[in-house]
Structure formats: C-alpha cells, structure tokens
C-alpha positions in Angstrom: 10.0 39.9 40.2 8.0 39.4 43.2 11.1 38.8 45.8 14.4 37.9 45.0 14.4 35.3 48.1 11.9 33.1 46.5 12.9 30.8 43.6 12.2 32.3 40.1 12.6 30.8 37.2 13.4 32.6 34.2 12.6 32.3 30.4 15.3 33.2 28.3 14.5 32.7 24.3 17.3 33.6 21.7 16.9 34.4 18.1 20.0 32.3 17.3 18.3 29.2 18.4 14.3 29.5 18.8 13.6 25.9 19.0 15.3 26.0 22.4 14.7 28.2 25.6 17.1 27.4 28.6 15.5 28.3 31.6 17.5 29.6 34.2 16.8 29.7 38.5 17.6 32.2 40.9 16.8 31.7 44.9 17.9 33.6 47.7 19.6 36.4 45.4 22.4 34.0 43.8 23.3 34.1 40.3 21.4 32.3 37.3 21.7 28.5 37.2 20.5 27.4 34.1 17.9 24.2 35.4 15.5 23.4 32.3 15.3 23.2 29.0 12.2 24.1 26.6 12.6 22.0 22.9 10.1 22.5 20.1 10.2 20.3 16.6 11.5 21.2 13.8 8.9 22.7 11.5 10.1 21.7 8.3 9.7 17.7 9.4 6.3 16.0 8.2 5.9 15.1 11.7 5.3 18.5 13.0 2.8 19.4 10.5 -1.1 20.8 12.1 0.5 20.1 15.9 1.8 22.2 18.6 4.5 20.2 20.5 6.7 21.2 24.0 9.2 19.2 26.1 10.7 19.8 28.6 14.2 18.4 29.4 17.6 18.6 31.8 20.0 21.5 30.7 23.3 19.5 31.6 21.9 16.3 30.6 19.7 17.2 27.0 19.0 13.7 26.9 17.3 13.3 30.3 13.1 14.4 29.4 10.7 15.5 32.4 7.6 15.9 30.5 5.7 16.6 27.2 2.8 18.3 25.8 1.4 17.7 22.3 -1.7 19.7 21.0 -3.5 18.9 17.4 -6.2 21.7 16.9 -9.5 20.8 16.4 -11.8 22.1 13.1 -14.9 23.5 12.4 -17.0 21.8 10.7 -18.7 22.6 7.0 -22.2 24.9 7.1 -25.3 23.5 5.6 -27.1 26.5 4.6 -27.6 26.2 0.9 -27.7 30.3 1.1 -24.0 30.5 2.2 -23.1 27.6 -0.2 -24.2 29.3 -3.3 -22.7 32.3 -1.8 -19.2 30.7 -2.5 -20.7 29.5 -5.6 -20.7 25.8 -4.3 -16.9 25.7 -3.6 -17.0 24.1 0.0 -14.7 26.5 2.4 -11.7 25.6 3.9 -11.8 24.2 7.8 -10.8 27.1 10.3 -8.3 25.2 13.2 -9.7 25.8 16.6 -7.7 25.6 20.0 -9.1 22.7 21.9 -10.6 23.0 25.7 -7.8 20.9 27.2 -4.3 19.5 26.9 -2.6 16.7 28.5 1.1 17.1 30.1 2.7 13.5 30.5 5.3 12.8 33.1 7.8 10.5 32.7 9.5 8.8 35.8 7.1 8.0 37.4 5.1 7.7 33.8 1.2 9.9 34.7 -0.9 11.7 33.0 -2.4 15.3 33.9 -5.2 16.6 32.4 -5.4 20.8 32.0 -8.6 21.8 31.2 -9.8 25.3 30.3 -13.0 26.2 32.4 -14.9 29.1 30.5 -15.9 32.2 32.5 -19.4 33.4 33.2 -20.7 36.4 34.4 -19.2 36.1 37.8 -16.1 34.5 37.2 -13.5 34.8 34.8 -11.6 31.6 32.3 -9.5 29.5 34.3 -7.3 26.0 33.6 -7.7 23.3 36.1 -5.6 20.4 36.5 -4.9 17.9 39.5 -1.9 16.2 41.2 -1.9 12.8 43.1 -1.0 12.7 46.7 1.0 9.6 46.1 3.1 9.4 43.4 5.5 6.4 44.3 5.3 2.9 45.0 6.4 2.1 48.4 9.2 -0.5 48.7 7.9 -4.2 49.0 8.9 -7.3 49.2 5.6 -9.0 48.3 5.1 -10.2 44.7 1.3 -9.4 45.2 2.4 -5.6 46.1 4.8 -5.1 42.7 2.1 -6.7 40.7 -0.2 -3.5 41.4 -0.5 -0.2 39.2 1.4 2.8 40.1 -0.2 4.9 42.6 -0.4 7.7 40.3 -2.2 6.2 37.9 -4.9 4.4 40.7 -8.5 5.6 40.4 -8.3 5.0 44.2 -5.7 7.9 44.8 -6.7 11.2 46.6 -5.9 14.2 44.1 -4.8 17.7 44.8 -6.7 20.7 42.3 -5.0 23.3 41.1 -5.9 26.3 39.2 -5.0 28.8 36.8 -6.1 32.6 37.0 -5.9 35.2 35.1 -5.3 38.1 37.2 -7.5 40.3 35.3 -9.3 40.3 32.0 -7.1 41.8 29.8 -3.7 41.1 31.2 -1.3 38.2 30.4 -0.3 37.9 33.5 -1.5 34.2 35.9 -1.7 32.8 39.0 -1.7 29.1 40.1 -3.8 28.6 43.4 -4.2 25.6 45.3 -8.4 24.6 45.0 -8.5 21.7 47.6 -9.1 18.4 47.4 -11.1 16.1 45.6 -14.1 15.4 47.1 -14.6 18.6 49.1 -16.8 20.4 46.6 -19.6 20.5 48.4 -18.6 21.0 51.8 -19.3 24.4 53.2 -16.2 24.9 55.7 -14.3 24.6 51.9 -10.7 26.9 52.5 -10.0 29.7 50.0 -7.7 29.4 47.1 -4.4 29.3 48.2 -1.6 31.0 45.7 1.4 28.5 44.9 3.2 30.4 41.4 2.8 33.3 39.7 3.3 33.8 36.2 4.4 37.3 35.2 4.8 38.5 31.3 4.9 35.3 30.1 9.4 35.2 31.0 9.4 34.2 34.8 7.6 32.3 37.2 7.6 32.5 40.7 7.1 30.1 43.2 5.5 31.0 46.6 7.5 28.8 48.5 6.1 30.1 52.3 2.6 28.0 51.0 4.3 25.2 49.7 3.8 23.5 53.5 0.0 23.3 52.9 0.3 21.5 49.6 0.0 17.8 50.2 1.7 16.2 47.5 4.4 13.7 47.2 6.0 14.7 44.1 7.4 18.2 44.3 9.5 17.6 41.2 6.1 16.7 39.2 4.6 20.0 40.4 7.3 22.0 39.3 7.6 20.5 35.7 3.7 20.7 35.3 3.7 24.5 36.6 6.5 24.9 34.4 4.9 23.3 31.0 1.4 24.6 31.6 1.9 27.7 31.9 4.0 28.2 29.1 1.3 26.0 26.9 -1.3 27.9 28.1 0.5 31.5 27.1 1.3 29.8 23.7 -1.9 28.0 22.5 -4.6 30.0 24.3 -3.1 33.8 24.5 -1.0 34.0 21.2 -2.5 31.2 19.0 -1.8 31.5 15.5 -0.8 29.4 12.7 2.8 29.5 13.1 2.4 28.1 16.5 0.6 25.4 15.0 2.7 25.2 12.1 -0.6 25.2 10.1 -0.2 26.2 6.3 -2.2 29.3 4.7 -5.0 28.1 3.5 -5.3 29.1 -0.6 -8.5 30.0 -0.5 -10.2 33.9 1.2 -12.4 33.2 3.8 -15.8 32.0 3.7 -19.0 32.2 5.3 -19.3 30.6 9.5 -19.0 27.4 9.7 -20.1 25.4 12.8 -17.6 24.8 16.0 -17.1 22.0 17.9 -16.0 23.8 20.8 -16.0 27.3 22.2 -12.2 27.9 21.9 -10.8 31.0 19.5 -10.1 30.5 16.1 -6.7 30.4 15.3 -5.2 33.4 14.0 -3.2 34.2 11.1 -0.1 35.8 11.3 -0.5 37.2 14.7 -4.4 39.0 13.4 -7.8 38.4 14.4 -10.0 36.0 11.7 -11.7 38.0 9.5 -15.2 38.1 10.6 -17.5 35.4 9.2 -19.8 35.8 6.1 -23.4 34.8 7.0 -25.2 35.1 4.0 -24.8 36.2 0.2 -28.1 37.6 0.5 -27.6 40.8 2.1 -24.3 41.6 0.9 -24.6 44.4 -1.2 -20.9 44.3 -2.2 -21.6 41.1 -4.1 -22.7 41.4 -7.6 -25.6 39.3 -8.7 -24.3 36.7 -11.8 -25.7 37.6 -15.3 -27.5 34.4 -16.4 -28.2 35.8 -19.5 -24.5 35.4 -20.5 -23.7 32.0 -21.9 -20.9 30.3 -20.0 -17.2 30.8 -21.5 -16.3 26.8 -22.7 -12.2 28.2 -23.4 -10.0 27.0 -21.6 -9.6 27.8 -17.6 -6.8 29.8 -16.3 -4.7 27.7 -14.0 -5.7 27.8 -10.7 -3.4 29.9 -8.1 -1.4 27.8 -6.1 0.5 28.9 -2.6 3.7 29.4 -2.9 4.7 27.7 0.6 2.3 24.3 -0.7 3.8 24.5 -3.8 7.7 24.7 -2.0 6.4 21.6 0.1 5.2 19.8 -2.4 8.6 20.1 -4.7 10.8 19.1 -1.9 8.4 16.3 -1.3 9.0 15.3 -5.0 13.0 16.0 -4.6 13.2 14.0 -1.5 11.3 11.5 -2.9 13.6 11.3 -6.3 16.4 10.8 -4.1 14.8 8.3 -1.8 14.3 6.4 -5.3 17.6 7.1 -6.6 19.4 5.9 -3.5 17.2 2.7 -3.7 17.9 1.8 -7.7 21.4 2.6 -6.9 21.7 0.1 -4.0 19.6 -2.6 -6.2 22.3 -2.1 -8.9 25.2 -2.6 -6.4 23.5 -5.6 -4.8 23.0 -7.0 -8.3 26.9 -6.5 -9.0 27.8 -8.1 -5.9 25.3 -11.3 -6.8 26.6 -11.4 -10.3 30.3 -11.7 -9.1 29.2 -14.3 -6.4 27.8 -16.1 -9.0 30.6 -16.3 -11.2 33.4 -17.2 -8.5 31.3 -20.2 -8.0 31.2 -21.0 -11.6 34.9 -20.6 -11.7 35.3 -22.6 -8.3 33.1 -25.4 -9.8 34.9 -25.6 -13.1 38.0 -25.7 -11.1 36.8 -28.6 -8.8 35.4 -30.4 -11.5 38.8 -30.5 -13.4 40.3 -31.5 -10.5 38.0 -34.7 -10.4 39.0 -35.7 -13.8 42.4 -35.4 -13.7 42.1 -37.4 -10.5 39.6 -39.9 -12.3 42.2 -39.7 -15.2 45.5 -40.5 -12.8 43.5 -43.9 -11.4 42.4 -45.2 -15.0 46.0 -45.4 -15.9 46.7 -46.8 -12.6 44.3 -49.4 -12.9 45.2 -50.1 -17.2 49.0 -50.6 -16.0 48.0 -52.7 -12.9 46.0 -55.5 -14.9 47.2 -54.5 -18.5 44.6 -53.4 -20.2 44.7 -51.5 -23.5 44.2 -47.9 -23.4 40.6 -46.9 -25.3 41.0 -45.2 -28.8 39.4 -42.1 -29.1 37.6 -43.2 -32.1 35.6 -46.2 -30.4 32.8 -46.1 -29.0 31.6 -43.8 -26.0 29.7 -46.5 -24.1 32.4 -49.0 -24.9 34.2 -50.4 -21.4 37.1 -51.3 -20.6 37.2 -54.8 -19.0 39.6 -55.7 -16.2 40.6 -59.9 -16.0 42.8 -60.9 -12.7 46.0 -62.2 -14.2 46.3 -66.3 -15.2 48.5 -68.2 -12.9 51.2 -69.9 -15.0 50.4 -73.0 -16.7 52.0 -76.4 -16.1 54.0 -78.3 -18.9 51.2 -81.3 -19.4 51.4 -83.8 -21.9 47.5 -83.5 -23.2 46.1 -86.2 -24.8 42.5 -87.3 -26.2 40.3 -89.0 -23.2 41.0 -92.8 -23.2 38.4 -94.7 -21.9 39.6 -97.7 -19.4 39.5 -101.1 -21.0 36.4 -103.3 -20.0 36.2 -107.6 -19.7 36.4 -109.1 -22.9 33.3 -110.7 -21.6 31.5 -107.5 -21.7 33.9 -105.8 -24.4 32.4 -103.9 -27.6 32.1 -105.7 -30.8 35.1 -104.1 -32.6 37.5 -105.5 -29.7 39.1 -108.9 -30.4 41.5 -111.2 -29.0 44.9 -111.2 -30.7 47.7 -114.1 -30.3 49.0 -112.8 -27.4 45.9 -112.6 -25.7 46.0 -109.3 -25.1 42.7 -107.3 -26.3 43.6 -105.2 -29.3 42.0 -103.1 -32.2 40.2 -105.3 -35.2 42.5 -105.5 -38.1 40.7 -105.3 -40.5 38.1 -102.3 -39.3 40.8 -99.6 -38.0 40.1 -97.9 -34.6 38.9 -94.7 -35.8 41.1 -91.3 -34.7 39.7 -89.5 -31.5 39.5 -86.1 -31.2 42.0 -84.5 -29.9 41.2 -83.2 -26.8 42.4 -79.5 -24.9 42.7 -80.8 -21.3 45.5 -79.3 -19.2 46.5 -83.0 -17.7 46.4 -84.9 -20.5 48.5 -84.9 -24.0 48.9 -87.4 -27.1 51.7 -88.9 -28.3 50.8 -90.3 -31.4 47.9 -92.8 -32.8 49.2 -95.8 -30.6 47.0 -97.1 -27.9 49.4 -96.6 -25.2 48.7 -93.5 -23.0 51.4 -91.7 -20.9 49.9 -89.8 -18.1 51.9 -86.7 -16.9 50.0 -86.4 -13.9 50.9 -90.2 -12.9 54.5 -90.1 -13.7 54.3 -91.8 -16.6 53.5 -95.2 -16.0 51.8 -97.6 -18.0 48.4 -98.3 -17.6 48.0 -102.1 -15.7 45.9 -104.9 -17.6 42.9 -105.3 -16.2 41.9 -109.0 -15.2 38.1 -110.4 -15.9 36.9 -111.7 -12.4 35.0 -114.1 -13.8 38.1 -115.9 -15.5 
C-alpha cells in the first residue's frame, strides 16, 4: 500500500462465493468499509456461454448497478493454404478465440458509454489502454422545454473530454498506473503537460487513488471516474493479463490443434487452462514427425469407430435434452389440466342448460293447463297427432228463449197478389183451397219460432201481437 492516508480500495475474493468480490475502502487509516461489489454470471446459464461479463454494484444495496462490462472474443479465421489443409487431412480446424483491442464500460445514472482501447507498444513505448471522460456529465436544471428536449451532455459530440491512460509499470510486471493524458484536442500542441498519475493498481487486489492530483482533473463526475477506474482495471487484469478459457467460459475444443490460421487482430490467443497455445503448425511438408499415407493400401469400407466426444459437450448437451424433457413435460401436463378444466366447464353448462330448459317446460306446461281450464278446452291425447292444435273459442253469451219460426213474407194488395192467393167470404185474402200452401222450411233464426202450419205468426220479439191487415191504397 502506497499510504495509508489515501483511499485504497481493496479486492477481497472468497472461495465460498467466487461470483462475488466485495470490495472494501480504507482512507486516512480507519477500518475496512465494504463500498462495492464485483458480480460475474453464472457459468452454467446459456447466456453466459463464449462471453466475459463484470458489474459492478452497491454492497448495502445489491440491487443498485454502477456499471457493466461485457466482452465476446473475437476468432481467427480459417487458413487457405491447401498445404496445411491436407495436412489435417481436409478436416477444417477449429477457430482459436482472440481477446479483442477494446471494451466498452457503460454507466448507468447518468446512462454513457466509455470506450477502453488497448494501444499496442512499439519500440519506444510500451501497451497501454486509453479511455476518456466528459467534462460535463449532467444536465443543468432548466425550465425551458427547448433545453429538456436536448441529449445528455455526456453523450454530446460537442462535449470537451478528459484522456486517461493505463501503464504498465514495466514489461513484465502486473502491476499499472492510470495517468491523466490531457485534453482532447491538445495533441499537437507543443507546451502539452506530462502525464499526470491519478491510481495505481498494485497485484491486481488494491487500487490506490492519488487524491493530492485529483484538483487538476477537470471532470464533473467523480463518481463515474471511480467506477470506470474500478471496472477497467480489473477487466484489463482479467481479459488481457490472465485470459483463458475459463474466463471466457469457452468450452474445450474436441479437436488437437491445427495449423495458423489468420487473426483479425493482434490480441493473444486465449489460453487453455491457464498455458500458452501450443505453437502453430505451418505446414505438413516439413514435419518429419508426420508419416506419409500408404496409397497403395485400399481404404477400409467397415464400419467407423464412433467419433470421441468431450465429456463437458456431451454433459451440456444431456442437460440440454433433460431440461428440455421437462420443459415438455411441464407443458403436456398443463395442456391436460387445462383440457380437464374445459371439459368440466363444458358439462356444468350442459347440466345448467338441461336444467333451464326443464324449467321452461314445466312453466310452458303450468300455462297450457291454465289456459285449457280458463276456456275449457279438452286436454290433447297422447296418441293424436303432433302438429294437431288445440283451439281456444271465447265463451257464448247465453241465448234468449225465442219462439223461431220460418220467414213469413208480409202480405201484398190483392191487386198485385200472386196467383195462388184468392179472396175468401170474409174478404180476407187466404190460401187456395184447392191447391194447398205448400210447408216452408223451417227456419234456425234466433228471433223467430213456429207454432204450427197456421198462417198466423207470433213474434217474440214484438210481444206477440198479431200482424195488422194491410189496406190496398188504391181501394
């Protein structure tokens, strides 16, 4: 530790939990305070697979997230050399990962992006990371709609940055420093100030900050420079110091080695299990180890031995499979319950509409008989016919006692009587004796009635008096 005045902060990993590192601060000689937390993923999730991930989060509030890195490697890619082709007797090699140039830390509150890229060294200057920091970070308070509706000052093209930079301090060691370069657009001035020293990074467990030069760095987030110090340098010490497989979470490949295949970069090859990659093949030509193939030998047509598979692909792919089963299971299982559930919704309303519909035809029932007592109808057989209905008639009112008798016509003149009419001694007209007046039908009416064959007619409707002779007006 540089000096127990300035503040330190201090990596503390634990085999009982390695997907967490609480990081703990100490200023001005006090005690430990845990401040951060580092959180990786889980390796066994799909998610994590071929990636290097880091966040960086409260330690009294684990849900409260400063920043995050996320790193994919990059791969070479396949040689064309029809030498080193046949030299693998045409079985195209596996990809090798390769650590990418740069990484990008994002910030969250205010939300920004910085860029750390890995510089490489030349003849007079060693590797280095450089990343830069806004001046202005935050929006200043308006009350103008027009003001609100611009981008974040962080994120402005327009915004003067501060460089930073990350040094090894020397060629072999781990160990790093974080100066302050200037600002951007003072490269090529010649009155250009020196690097300035703002952290140091020491074994790869603590980190310093040089507070006494904090003064000259003019920035408005301090917070945001601490998280990226924080996060960058642990990245870099991961990806580009101890990269390996593991730390990419990057399965063995099932094949050896092969022959050099072209990169896309000039970042080291990923190592496996904490060892250098085995050197590249160039050609099968000058191998003497090799042995030439017998052409003379005809080709074996058995059957092939089954090809080697890894063990840890193999695992994966079997608890793919399982989880998968179950995923299925759980699904035909639900279908079935959900069927259930529809089949006994489906019969309650069958029951309720049988129910209902017996309920209408008792009710239909009740208002037939009703309606057959009100205007005495007869009840329907069973036997008659289905389309047969029953016909309702309003009750009669009650007849009158009437004398009904056949229509009588009123007697006429003699002077315009009917032939069959002739005077009798009385002078009163009267039937022909000897052609008899003929019987008239008897008629229905409900006023009229007949007493017998006589011509006199009684009229119940009159009171019973006799009709009145009728006198001719011409005599």
């Amino acid at each position: 530790m540089l000096d127990e005045n300035l503040p330190t902060f201090f990596f503390k990993a634990s085999t009982d939990t390695p997907l967490s590192i609480p990081i703990f601060l100490r200023q001005d000689g006090s005690d430990l305070i845990p401040e951060y937390l580092f959180r990786r993923p889980d390796p066994n999730l799909p998610a994590s697979k071929n990636c290097y991930a880091l966040a960086l989060y409260d330690s009294f509030n684990p849900e409260v997230l400063y920043a995050e890195v996320l790193v994919q490697p990059e791969w070479t890619q396949p040689s064309l050399s029809q030498a080193e082709v046949r030299a693998q007797n045409g079985i195209p090699p596996s990809p090798v990962p390769i650590v990418p140039n740069a990484f990008t830390i994002r910030l969250y509150n205010p939300d920004q992006q910085v860029l750390v890229k890995q510089i490489a060294g030349s003849w007079n200057s060693s590797t280095h990371w450089e990343f830069e920091m806004p001046q202005i970070s935050f929006r200043a308070p308006s009350a103008s709609a027009l003001d609100r509706s611009q981008n974040d000052p962080a994120t402005s093209d327009f915004t003067p940055r501060v460089a930073f930079k990350w040094k090894k301090d020397g060629k072999f060691s781990k160990d790093m420093s974080c100066f302050l370069a200037g600002k951007s657009g003072t490269e090529g001035r010649r009155n250009k100030e020196p690097d300035i020293p703002v952290a140091m990074f020491k074994g790869g467990r603590d980190l310093t900050i040089y507070q006494p030069n904090m003064h000259r760095v003019d920035v408005e987030d301090f917070k945001g420079l601490e998280v990226i110090l924080l996060l960058s340098a642990a990245v870099i010490k991961d990806i580009f110091f101890n990269a390996s497989r593991e730390m990419f979470n990057i399965s063995s490949p099932n094949t050896t080695p092969g022959p050099s295949r072209k990169r896309i970069n000039s970042g080291s090859a990923i190592r496996e299990n904490g060892r250098p990659a085995i050197s590249p093949i160039i050609s099968g030509g000058i191998m003497p180890s090799l042995t030439p193939h017998n052409t003379s030998q005809p080709l074996s047509t058995g059957p092939s031995p089954p090809s080697t598979v890894n063990p840890r692909a193999q695992r994966e792919i079997d608890a793919e499979t399982a989880r998968l089963k179950a995923l299925v299971a759980a699904e035909e299982k639900e279908r079935r319950r959900l069927e259930l559930l529809e089949e006994e919704r489906i019969k309650k309303m069958l029951k309720e509409e049988e129910r209902e519909q017996r309920r209408r035809d008792a009710g239909i029932a009740r208002e037939t008989e009703r309606l057959r007592k009100q205007y005495g109808v007869l009840p329907v057989h069973e036997g008659s016919a289905g389309g047969q209905r029953v016909q309702f008639t309003p009750p009669q009112a009650p007849q009158r006692p009437t004398i009904q008798a056949p229509y009588a016509r009123v007697p006429v003149p003699m002077s315009t009587g009917p032939a069959n009419y002739s005077m009798s001694s009385n002078g009163r007209p009267g039937g022909s004796s000897s052609q008899p007046r003929p019987q008239q039908q008897q008629q229905g009416g409900p006023y009229m009635q007949s007493f017998g064959h006589g011509t006199a007619i009684s009229s119940g409707f009159f009171g019973g008096k006799k009709a009145q002779k009728k006198r001719s007006v011409f005599f």
